[in-house]
N, C-alpha and C positions, 0 to 999 in steps of 0.2 A: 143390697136389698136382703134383707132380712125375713124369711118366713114363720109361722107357725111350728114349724118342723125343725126350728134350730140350726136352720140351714142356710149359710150367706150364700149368695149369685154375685159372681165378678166379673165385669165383662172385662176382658184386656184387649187391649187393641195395639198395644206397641208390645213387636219382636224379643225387644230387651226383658221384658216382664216376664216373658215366657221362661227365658234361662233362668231363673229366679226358682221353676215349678220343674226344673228336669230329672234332679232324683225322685219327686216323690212323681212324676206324671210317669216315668218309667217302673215304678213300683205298679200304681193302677193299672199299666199298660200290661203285665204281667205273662209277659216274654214272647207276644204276636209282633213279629216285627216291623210292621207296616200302621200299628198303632204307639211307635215307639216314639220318643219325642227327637230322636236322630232324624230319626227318618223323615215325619212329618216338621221337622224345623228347614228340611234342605227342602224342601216342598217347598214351602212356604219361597223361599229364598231366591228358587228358580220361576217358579209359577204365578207367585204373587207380590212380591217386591215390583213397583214401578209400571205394575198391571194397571192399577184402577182398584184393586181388590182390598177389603178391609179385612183384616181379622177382626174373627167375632169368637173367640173362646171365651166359652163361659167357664169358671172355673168356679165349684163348690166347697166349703169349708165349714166345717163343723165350728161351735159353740168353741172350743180349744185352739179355733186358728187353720189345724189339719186340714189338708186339704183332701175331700174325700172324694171328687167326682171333677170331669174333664171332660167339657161338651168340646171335642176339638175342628172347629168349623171357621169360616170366614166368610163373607158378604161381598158380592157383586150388587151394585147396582144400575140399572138401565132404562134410563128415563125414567120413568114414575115405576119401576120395577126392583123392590130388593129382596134378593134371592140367596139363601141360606144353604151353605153345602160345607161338605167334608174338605179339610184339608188333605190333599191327595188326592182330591181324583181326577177326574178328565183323562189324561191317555196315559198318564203312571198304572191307572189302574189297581190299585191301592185296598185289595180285598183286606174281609174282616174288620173294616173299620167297624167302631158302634161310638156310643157314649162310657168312658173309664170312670169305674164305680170302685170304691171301697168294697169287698164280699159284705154283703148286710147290708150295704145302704141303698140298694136300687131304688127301692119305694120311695125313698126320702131326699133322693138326690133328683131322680127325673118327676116328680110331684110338684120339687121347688122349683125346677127349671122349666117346666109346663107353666106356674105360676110368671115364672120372669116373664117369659116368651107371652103369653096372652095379658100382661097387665097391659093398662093403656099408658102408651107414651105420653100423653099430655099431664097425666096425672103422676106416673110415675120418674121414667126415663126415656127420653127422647131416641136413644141408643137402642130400643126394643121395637123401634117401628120396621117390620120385613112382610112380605107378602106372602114370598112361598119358602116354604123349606122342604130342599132338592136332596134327596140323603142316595145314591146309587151303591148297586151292588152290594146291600148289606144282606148278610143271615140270615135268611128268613124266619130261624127260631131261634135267634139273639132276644133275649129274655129282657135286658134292659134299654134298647130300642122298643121293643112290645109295649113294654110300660109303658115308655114317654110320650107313645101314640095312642093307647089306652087314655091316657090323661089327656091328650091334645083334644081329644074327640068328645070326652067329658065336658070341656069348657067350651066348646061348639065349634071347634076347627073340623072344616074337612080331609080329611085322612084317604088319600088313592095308594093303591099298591098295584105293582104293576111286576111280572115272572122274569128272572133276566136268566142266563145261562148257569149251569151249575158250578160251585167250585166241587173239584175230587178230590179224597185223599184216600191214601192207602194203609190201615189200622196196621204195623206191624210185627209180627211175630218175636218169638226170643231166637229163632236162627233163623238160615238158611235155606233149607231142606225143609221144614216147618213151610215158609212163604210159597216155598217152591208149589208144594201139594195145592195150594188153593187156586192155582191156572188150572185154565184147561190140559189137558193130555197133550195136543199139537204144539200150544204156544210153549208148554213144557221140555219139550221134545225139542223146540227152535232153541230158547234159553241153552241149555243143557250144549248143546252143536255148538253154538256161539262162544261157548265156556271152553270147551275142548280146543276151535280152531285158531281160537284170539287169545287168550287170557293163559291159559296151562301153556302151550308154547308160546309165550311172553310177546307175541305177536302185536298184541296191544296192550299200551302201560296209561294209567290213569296217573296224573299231573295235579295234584293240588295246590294252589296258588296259598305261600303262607308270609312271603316278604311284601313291603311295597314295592321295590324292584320286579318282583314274581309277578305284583297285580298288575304292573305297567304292560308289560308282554301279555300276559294272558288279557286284560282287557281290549287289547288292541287284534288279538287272534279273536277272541268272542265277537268283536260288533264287524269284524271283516267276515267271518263266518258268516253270521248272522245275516248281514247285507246282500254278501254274495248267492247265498240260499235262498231270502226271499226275490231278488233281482231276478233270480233264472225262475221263479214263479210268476214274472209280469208284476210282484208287489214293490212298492216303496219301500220294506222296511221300517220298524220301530228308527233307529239308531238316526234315518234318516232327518230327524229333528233333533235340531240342537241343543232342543230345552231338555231332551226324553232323555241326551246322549250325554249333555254333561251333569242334569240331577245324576243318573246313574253311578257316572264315573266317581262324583263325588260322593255321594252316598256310601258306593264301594267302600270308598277308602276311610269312613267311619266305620263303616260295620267288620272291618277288618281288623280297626282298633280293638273295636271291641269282642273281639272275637267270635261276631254273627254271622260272618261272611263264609260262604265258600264258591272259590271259581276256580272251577277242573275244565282242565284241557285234557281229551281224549289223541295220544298216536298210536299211531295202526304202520308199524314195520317204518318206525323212526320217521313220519307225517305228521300231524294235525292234521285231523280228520273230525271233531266234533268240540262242543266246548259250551259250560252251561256255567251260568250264574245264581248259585240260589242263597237263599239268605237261612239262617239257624236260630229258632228261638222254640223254647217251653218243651224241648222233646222232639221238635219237628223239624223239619227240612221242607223247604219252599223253594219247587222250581222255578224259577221265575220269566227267564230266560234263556233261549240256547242257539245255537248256529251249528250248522255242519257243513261241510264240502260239498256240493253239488257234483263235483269232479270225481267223487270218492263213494258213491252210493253204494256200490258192489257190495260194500263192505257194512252195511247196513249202518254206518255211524252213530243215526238216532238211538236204534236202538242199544244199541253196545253201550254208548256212554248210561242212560237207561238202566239198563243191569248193571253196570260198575256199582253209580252212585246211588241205586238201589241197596247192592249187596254191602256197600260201604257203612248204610244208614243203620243197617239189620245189623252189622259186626259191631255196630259203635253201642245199640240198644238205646236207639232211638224210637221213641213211641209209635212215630208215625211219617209218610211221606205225602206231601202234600203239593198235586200240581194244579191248583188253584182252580181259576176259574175259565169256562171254555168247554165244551160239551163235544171235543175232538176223540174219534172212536178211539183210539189208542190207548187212554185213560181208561176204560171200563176194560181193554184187554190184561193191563196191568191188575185189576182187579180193585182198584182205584172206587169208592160210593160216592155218588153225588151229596154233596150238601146244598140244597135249594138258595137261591139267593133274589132278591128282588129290588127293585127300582121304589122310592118313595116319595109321594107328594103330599103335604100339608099345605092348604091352604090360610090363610087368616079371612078372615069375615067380612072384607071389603067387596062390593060388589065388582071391583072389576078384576078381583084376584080371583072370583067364581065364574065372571066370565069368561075370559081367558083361560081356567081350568076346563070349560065348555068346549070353546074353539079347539083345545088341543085332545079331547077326547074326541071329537068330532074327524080331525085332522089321522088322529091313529087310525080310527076303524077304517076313513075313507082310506089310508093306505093298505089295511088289514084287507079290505075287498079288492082292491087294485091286485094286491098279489095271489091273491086265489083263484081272478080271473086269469090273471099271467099263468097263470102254472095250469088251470086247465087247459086253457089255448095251446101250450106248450103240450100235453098231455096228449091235444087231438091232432098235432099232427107228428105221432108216431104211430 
């Protein structure tokens, strides 16, 4: 489908097609790595192969062929229900996704796909009939999501936005000393102690995983950390799913091809004691994941590994460190800013896609009063 704007709409729906768009979807993707087509192709593989789930990537092409924009999304449908979301999300958690724009084409890429999305399937493509579009955890000042719902709402879709947890990151400096100053005095003062008892007497050595041998061990010290630390917390664990533990594993060992990967194992006096997974793209470091010893807290593990791969990011003159999404105090002690993030709902114009958006705003609040009673109940008897 071809618009005004010189702009083709492509829906693909077969896996294969996608390999066909992986250098230039990595080009638009422009080095976030969670919007990489690596990443979201082993998505796809673990999460939606032999689900029930369609892909629904729309992909934009310019007058020349070029492919200029990547709506990268797939379709659930449930009974008379078809519902539009990101590849990546559900419990990968999959921050930063949006819509991959050429620089300069936002206007003309999510204009035409506003266009695709709202034409009528009978008239146009039978392939464009969806009820809601589910977008979670995107940027709340992603500029090219803004558009597309600017535009959705223009053609008379209803548009909910709904506040989710923030992602953090930490802007950083050209050294050391430099980062250091912007803590407070105490947390200062901790850092600094930790440096001296661990690190200067070689107490503790930081481990970076750079064979696939290297990642076999170290992956298998990270999800056993991992496990064991949230287990002694009464939790399940990520790891404890098989879909969470082998997308990862495999993922891993793409991104280590391509050199996105890093997974450090922290010992403390010839132990493993901590161990984190995070991924490298555009200047940035993405914690993603980490485990520590339960057995080994003395020694404050989290944080240690923390300032390792902190001071490692600031030596390498890395832009920035960024431990996503999650509003856990620790992140603001780092000195870490919130980036707002939000939940998305588009409606289409069918009466039972507005009622059902009814029901479930109805459904929020009644749980939103549910918990405020709880908590002052709880409030009066202390």
């Amino acid at each position: 489908m071809t618009d005004t704007l010189g702009i083709e709409i492509r829906r693909i729906s077969n896996a294969a097609d996608l390999v066909l768009l992986r250098g230039d979807w990595n080009a638009l993707a422009r080095g976030v790595p969670f919007r990489s087509f690596e990443w979201l192709d082993s998505w796809w593989r673990f999460y939606g192969v032999g689900t029930g789930k369609e892909l629904f990537v729309l992909a934009a092409f310019d007058h020349d062929g070029a492919l200029v924009g990547v709506a990268p999304w797939y379709l659930e449908r449930r009974v008379s229900r078809a519902v539009i979301r990101f590849l990546g999300s559900g419990e990968v958690c999959s921050d930063y996704l949006t819509i991959l724009c050429r620089p300069g084409q936002e206007a003309r890429v999510t204009a035409a796909l506003a266009d695709w999305l709202c034409a009528e399937p009978c008239l146009a493509h039978e392939d464009a009939c969806w009820e809601m579009l589910e977008l979670s955890g995107v940027d709340a000042h992603d500029a090219t999501v803004v558009r597309l719902l600017d535009h959705l709402a223009a053609r008379g879709k209803l548009v909910h936005r709904t506040s989710r947890s923030s992602c953090w990151r930490i802007h950083l400096p050209a050294n050391w000393d430099s980062y250091l100053a912007t803590l407070s005095k105490s947390h200062r003062k901790q850092i600094r102690r930790l440096e001296r008892k661990y690190f200067r007497t070689r107490r503790a050595r930081l481990h970076v995983v750079e064979t696939a041998g290297e990642l076999a061990r170290g992956w298998e010290m990270l999800t056993q950390l991992h496990q064991r630390r949230r287990e002694s917390l009464g939790d399940r664990g990520c790891f404890a799913s098989k879909q969470f533990a082998n997308f990862h594993q495999e993922t891993a060992r793409r991104l280590l091809e391509s050199g996105n990967l890093r997974l450090v194992c922290l010992d403390v006096d010839g132990r493993t004691v901590a161990a984190e997974y995070q991924v490298l793209g555009d200047g940035v470091v993405y914690a993603y994941q980490s485990g520590i010893d339960p057995a080994a807290l003395e020694h404050e593990p989290g944080r240690l590994i923390t300032l390792a791969t902190l001071k490692k990011a600031v030596a390498e003159g890395r832009q920035a460190f960024d431990f996503l999404r999650g509003d856990e105090l620790y992140k603001a002690h780092w000195r870490a800013q919130p980036r707002a993030t939000q939940d998305i709902r588009v409606m289409s114009n069918t009466a039972g896609a507005r009622l059902r958006h009814t029901l479930w705003l109805a459904g929020g609040n009644m749980r939103t009063w549910i918990k405020k009673r709880l908590d002052l109940s709880r409030a009066a008897t202390w």
